[in-house]
Backbone bond lengths (Angstrom), bond angles and torsions (degrees), N, CA, C in turn:
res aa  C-N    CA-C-N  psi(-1)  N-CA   C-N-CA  omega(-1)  CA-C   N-CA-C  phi
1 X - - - 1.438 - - 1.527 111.28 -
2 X 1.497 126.71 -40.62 1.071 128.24 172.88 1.688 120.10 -75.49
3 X 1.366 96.38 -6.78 1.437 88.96 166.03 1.289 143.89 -47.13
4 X 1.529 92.87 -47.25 1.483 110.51 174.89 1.834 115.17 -83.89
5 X 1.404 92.16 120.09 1.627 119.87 178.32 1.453 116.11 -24.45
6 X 1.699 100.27 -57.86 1.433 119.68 178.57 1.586 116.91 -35.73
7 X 1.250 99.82 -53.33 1.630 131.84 -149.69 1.801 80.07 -89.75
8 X 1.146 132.45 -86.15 1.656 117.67 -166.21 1.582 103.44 -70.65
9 X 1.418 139.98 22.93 1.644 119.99 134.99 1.090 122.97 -97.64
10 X 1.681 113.99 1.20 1.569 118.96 171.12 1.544 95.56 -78.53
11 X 1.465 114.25 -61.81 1.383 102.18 -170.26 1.453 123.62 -56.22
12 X 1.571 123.04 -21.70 1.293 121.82 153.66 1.467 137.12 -45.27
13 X 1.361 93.51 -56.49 1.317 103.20 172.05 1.908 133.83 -55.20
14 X 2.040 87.88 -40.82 1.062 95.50 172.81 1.715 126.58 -69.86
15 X 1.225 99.89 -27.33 1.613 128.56 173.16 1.648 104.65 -43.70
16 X 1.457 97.20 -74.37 1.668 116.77 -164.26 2.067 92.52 -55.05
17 X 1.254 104.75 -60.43 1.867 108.25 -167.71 1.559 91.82 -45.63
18 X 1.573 135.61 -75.51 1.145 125.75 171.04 1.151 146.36 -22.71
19 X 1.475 118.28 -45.01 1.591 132.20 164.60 1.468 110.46 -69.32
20 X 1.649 117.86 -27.18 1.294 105.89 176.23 1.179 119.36 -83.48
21 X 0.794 129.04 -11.51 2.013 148.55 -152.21 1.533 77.32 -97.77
22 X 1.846 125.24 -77.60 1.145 104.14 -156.34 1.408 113.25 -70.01
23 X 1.384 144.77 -33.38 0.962 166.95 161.57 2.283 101.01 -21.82
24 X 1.271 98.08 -55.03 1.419 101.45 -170.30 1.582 109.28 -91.62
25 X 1.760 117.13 23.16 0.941 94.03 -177.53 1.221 106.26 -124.76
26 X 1.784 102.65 5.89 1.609 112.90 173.67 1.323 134.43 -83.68
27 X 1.592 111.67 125.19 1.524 96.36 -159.78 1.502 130.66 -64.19
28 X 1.598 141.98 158.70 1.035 125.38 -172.68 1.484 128.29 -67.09
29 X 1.185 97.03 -7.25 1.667 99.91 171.09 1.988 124.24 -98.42
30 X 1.435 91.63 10.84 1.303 106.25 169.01 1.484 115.27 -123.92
31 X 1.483 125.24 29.69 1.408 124.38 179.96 1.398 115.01 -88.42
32 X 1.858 111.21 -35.19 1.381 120.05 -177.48 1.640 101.10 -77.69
33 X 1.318 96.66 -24.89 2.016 71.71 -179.06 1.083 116.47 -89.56
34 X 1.694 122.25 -5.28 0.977 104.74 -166.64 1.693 101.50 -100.39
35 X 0.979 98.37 11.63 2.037 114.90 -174.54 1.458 105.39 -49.66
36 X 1.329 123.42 -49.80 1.126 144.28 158.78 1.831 123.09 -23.30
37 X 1.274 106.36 -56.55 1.492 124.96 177.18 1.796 96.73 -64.51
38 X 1.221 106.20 -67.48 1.252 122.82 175.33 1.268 126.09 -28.85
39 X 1.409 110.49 -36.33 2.068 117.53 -169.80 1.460 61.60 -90.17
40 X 1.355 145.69 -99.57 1.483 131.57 -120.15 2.321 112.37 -65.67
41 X 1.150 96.32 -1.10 1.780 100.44 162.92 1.685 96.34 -89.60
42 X 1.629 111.99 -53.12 1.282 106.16 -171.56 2.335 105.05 -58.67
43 X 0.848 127.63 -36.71 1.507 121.52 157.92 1.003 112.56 -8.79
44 X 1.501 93.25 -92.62 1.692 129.81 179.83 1.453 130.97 -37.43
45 X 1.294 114.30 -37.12 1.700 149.72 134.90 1.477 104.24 -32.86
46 X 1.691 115.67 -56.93 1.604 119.32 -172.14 1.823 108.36 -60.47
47 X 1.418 86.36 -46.17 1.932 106.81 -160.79 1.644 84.28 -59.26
48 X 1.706 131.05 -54.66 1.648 135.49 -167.68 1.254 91.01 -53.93
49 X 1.268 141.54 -21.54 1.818 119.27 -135.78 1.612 87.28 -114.55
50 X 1.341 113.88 -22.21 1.593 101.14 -166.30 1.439 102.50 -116.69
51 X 1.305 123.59 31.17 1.510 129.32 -177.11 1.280 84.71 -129.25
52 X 1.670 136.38 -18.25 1.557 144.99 176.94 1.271 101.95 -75.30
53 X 2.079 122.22 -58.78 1.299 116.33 -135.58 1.749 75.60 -95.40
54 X 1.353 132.28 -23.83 1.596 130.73 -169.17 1.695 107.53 -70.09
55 X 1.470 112.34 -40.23 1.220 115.97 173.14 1.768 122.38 -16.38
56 X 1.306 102.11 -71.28 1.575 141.23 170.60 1.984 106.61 63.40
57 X 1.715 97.61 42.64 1.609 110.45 177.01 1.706 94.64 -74.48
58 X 0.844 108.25 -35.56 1.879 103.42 -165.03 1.081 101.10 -150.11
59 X 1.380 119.72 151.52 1.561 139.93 178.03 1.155 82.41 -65.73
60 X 1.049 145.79 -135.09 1.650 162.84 -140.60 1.505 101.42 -12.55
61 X 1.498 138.52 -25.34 1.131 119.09 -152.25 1.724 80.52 -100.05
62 X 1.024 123.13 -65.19 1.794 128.89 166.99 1.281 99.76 -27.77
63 X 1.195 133.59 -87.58 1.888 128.42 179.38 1.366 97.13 -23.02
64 X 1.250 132.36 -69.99 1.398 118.53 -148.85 1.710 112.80 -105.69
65 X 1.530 103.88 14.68 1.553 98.56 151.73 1.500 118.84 -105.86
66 X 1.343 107.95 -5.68 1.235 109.96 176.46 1.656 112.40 -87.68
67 X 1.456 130.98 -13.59 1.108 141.47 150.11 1.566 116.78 -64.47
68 X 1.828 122.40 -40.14 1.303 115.69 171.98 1.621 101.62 -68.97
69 X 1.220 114.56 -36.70 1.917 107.10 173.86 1.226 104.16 -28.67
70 X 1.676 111.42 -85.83 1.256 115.06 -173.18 1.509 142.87 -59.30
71 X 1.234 105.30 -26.24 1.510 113.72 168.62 1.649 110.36 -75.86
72 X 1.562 116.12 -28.79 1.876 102.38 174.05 1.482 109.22 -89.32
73 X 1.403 111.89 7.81 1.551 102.44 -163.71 1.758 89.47 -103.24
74 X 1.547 110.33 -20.09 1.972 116.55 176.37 1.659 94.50 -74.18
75 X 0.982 119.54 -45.04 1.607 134.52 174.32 1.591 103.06 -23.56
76 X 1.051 87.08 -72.41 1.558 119.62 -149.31 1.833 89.87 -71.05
77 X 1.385 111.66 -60.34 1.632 101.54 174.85 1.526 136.73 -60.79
78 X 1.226 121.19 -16.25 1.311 168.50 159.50 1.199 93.55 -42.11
79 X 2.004 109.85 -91.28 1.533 95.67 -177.70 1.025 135.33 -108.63
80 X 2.121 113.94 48.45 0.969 123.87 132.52 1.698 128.28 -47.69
81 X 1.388 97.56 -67.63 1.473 129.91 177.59 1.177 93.88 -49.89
82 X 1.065 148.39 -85.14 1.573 150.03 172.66 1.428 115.34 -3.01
83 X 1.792 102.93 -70.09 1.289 123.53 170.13 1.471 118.43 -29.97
84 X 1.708 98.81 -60.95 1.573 116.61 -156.76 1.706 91.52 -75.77
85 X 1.412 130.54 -42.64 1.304 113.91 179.50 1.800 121.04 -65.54
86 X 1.397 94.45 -20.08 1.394 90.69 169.61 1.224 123.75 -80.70
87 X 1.201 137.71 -40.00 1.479 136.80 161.12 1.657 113.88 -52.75
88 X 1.260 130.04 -50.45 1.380 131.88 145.82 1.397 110.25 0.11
89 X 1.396 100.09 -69.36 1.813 117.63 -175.76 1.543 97.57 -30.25
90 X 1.222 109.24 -81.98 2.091 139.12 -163.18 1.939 90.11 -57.96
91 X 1.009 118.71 -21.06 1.933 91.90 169.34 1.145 118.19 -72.69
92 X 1.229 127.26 168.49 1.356 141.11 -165.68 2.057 99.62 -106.61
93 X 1.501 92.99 139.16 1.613 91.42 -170.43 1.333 112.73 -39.55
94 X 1.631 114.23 -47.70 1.761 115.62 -178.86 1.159 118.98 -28.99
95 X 1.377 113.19 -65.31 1.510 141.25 -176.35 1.679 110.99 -57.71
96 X 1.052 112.49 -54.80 1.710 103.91 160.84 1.260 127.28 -14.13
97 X 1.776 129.68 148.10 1.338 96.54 171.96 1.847 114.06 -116.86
């Protein structure tokens, strides 16, 4: 079924309009918590990208899972760091280091 081109740039397309829709409808004071949810899709994203770039049926599919590698794996460190500065916030000066 995914063979055909047609059929996986619909599901792209439909993919990307969806993620943005839900994506723009979250308020800004719920982005850092929800950062969390986010690294574990961005994972899951990792596990798709290297069963893509490992495949090795076609250049293009390897090129461009080895680009989803790296862009969910910045993802993923991102909103670690994110995370960890936000909890940072909620310690008490003592506890700081």
């Amino acid at each position: 079924m995914l063979d055909d081109p047609a059929v996986a740039l619909t599901i792209l397309v439909l993919a990307l309009f969806v993620g943005f829709e839900v994506i723009a409808k979250v308020p800004p004071l719920l982005h850092t918590p929800l950062m969390s949810g986010s690294n574990a899709i961005s994972g899951i994203t990792i596990v798709g990208a290297l069963l893509a770039a490992g495949h090795e049926e076609r250049t293009l599919s390897t090129v461009l899972g080895f680009v989803a590698i790296v862009v969910a794996t910045i993802n993923v460190v991102g909103g670690f760091l994110v995370t960890n500065r936000m909890l940072a916030m909620f310690k008490r000066k003592r506890d700081r280091p």
